[in-house]
N, C-alpha and C positions, 0 to 999 in steps of 0.2 A: 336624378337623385330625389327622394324623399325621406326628409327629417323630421322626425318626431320626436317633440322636445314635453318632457311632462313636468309640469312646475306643480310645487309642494303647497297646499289651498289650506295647509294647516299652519300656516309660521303669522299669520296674522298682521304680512306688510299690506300697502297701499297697489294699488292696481297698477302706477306708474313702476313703483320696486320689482313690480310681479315683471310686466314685458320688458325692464332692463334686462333682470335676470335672465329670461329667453332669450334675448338679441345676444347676452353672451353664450350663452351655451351653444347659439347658431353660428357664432364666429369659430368658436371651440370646434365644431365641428369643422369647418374648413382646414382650420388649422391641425387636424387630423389627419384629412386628406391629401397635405403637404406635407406631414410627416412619414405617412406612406406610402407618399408614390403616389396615390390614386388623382386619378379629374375627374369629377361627376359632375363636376362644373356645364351644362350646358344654356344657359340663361334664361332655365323655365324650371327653377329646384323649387319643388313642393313643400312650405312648411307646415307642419300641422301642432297647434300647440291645443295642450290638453292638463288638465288640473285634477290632481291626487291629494290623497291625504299620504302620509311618510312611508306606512307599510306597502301599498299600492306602487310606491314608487319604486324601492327596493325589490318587490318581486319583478316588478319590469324589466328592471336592470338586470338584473337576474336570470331573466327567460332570452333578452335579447342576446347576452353574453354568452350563452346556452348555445344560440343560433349561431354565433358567431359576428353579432354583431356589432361595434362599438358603443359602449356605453358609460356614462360616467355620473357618477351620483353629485 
């Protein structure tokens, strides 16, 4: 499995705020994957974290959704 988390580089927290915030959204995702059904779980999950400003992020969500992927702002 690879996750891709995009944190919002316009809300003007601290660097420590920024990667809590990831570590949840990477929990968030697991906890998706228990809600259904799925194990992607193999103990090699790729994450990749990346920084947008708010519209950036929204169209993302947006295209992955499109794909059919899960997303959540």
């Amino acid at each position: 499995m690879k996750q891709v988390i995009v944190v919002r580089n316009d809300l003007g927290i601290s660097t420590g705020k920024m990667i809590t915030q990831a570590c949840h959204a990477a929990v968030l995702g697991y906890k998706y994957e228990e809600q259904h059904g799925e194990n992607l779980a193999t103990g090699r999950e790729t994450k990749i974290v990346l920084h947008a400003d708010f519209e950036t992020v929204e169209e993302l969500a947006e295209q992955a959704r499109a794909e059919g992927l899960p997303a959540q702002k």
